[in-house]
N, C-alpha and C positions, 0 to 999 in steps of 0.2 A: 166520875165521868171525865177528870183531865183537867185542864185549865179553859179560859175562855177559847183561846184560840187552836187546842187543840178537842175539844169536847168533840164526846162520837155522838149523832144519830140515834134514834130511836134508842136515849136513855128515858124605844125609839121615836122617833115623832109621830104625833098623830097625823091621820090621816084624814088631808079635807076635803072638800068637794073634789070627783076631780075633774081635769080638764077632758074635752072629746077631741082636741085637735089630733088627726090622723099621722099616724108613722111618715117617716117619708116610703117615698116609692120601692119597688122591690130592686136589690142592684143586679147584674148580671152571676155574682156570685151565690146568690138567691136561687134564681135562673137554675144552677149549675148543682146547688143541693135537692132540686125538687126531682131531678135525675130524668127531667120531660127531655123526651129527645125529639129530631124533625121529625116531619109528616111522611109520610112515605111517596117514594120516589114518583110513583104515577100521578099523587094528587099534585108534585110538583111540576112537573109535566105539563098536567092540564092547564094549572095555572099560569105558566109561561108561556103557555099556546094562546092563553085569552088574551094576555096583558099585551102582545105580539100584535094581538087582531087590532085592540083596541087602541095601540101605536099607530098602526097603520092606518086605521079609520080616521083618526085624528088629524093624521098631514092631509091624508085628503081633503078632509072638511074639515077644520077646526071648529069653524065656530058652528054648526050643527050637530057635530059633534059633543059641542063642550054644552050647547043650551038645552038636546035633547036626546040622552043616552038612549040608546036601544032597550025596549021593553023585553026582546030575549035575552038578555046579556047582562048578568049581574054585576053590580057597582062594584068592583076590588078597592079592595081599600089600601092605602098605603103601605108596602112591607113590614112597617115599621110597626105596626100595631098589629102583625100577625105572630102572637106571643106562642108560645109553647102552653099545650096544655095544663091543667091544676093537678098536683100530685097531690094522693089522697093524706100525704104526710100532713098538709099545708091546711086549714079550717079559715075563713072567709069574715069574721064576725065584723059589725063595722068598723071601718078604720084601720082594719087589721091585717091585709093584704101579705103580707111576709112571714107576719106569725106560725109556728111549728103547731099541727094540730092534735086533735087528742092523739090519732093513731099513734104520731111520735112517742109518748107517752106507754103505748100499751104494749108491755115487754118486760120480759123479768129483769130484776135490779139489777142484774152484773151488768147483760149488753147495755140495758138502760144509762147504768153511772159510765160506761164506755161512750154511748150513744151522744153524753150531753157534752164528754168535748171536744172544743171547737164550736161553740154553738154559743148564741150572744143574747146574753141574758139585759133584757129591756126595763126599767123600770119609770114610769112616767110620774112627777110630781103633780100635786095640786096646782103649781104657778104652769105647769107643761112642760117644765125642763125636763126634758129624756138624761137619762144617766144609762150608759154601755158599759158593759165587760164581758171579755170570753171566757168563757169556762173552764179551766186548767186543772183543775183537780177535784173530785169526787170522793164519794167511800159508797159502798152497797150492803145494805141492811136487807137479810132473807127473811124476816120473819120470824112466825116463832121456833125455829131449831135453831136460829141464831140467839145467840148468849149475851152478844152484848146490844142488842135491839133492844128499843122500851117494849116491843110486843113480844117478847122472849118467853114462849109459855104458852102463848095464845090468848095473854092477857089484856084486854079492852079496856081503859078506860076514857073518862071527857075530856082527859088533855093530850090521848093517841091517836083519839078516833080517825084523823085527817089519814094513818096510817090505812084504816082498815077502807076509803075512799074508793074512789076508780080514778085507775091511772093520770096521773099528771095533777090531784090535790095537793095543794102544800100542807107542811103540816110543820110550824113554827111552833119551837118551847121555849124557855127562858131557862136559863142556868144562874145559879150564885145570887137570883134576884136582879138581874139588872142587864146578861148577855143573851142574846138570841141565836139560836141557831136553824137553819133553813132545810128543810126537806120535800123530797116530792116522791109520790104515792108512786107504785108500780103496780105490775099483773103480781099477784100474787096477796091473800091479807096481809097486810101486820109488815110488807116488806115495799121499801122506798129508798129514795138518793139520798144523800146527803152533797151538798155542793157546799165546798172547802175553801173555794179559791177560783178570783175571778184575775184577768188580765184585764187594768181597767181601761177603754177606748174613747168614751167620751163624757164631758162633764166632770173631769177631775177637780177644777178649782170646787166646786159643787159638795161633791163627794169628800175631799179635806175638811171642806168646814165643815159636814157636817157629822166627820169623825171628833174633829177638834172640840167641835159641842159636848163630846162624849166621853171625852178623855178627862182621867185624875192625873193632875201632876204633868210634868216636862211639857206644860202646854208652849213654852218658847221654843222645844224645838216644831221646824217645819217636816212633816210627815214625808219621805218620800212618796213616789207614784209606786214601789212598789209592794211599801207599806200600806195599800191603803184596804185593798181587797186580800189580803195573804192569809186567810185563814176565817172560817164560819162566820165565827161573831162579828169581824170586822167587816167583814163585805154585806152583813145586816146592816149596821150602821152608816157604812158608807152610802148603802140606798134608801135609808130609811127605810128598814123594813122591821117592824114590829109586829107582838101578838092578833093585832089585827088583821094579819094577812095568812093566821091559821085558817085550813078547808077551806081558801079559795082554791077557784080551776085554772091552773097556770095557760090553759087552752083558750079562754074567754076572757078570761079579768081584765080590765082595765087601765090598770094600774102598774102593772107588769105581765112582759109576756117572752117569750124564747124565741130569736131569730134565726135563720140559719146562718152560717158562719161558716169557721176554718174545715175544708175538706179537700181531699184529693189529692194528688203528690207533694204538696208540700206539707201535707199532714206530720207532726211530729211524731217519732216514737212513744207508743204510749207503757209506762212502769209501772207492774201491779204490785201492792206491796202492803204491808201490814196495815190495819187502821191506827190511828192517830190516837192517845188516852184513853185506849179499852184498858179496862184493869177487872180481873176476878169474872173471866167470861173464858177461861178454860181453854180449850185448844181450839175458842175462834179470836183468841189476842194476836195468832199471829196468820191467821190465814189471809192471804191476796189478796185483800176487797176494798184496798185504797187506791186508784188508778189517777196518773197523771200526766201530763207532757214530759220527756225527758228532759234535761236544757234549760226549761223556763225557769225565769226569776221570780216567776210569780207566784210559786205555788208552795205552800205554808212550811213544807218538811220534807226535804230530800233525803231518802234513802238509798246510799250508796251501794250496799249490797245489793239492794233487789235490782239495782239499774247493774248493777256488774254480772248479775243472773240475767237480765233483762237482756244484755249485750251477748250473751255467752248463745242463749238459744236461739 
């Protein structure tokens, strides 16, 4: 299955109470992935014919005005709390207001391992330190006619199962005894993501030490930031994410959950290219299904050729 850092797909601390303290607020770039656009031009209309009235009724009379609105005339509320409607992407659970909801989730693995980046993977601690990073690299596992899948076959068992889930279960293994690696269920059985590699955004000093808890040996040197998330097993550890967090609902859970993030023109080139430590999985060693940003530092294994094909079409 590879080394830690390069182990495929469907071949840490514990976790304590956790905190309920709420996300922050949704940002404008939020806003901008839920794809809500204005209201339509009439109801703006009417609305500035009301606001117009109720200016002018105001200088008239301010202060009957301000002590007793008009029983025909609804209260408008300040612009600024007239938000763009809820895209069905987004799910609501407490606390959760920015969260990517199941539907994100429910799509076969290719668009899926596409779909996650650019997209800011949340993990909140028991003390409620949030830990950020964006998503830069994936791999996509079809299922059983894929070769190097743990369900290769159609085969089920209690340490896949998160596999055989509905879309957006995690579904964490442990490699060599001691490394983890992260997955998440798609539309299809037996086929889910693999996330490779995170760009890490916040919580760094956080996420070092508690790499550094995890590491043998060269513990003098200091980790870079881009060392920290570069590869499966390490951006497990960097969030503390262990066998405890196999078949949760990446849509619900608590403890981590998917933001929306990088889109839109400045979106990077995305490189689709071999997976990463497939070995003896036949003619799916080399097909397509590791996808990443072009350019990023952040992302575990550049392959030059597929980005020089990447360039060419």
């Amino acid at each position: 299955m590879g080394t830690p850092e390069s182990a495929a797909a469907p071949a840490g601390p514990d976790e304590a109470s956790i905190s309920r303290t709420s996300p922050p607020p949704m940002s404008s770039q939020v806003t901008r992935c839920r794809g809500a656009g204005h209201g339509p031009k009439r109801l703006s209309r009417r609305m500035g014919q009301k606001k117009r009235m109720a200016e002018k009724e105001l200088q008239q009379n301010p202060l009957e005005t301000a002590q007793s609105p008009s029983p025909k005339e609804p209260h408008l509320r300040p612009a600024s709390s007239l938000g763009p409607q809820r895209s069905i992407y987004f799910s609501s659970p407490k606390g959760h207001p920015a969260r990517l909801g199941t539907e994100f989730f429910d799509q076969p693995a290719i668009p899926l391992a596409r779909a996650f980046l650019g997209q800011v993977l949340v993990r909140r601690l028991a003390d409620g330190t949030e830990l950020r990073g964006r998503i830069v690299e994936t791999e996509a596992y079809l299922g059983p006619e894929d070769e190097a899948a743990h369900s290769r076959g159609g085969r089920q068992t209690t340490r896949n199962r998160g596999m055989f889930m509905k879309p957006g279960t995690l579904y964490v293994y442990i490699i060599y005894g001691m490394y983890f690696c992260m997955n998440v269920s798609s539309q299809g059985d037996g086929a889910c993501v693999l996330l490779r590699a995170l760009e890490p955004l916040g919580g760094l000093e956080t996420m070092r030490q508690l790499r550094n808890n995890l590491r043998k040996g060269t513990l003098s040197r200091t980790l870079k930031d881009r060392e920290l998330c570069n590869g499966p097993s390490k951006l497990c550890q960097a969030l503390a994410i262990d066998k405890s967090f196999d078949q949760r609902d990446l849509a619900q859970d608590e403890a981590m959950w998917l933001e929306c993030g990088l889109l839109g023109p400045s979106r990077p080139a995305v490189v689709a290219a071999a997976r990463v430590g497939i070995g003896n999985a036949g003619e799916w060693t080399q097909k397509p299904l590791r996808f990443y940003f072009q350019g990023s530092p952040w992302v575990s294994v550049v392959d030059k050729a597929a980005e020089q094909k990447n360039t060419q079409t």
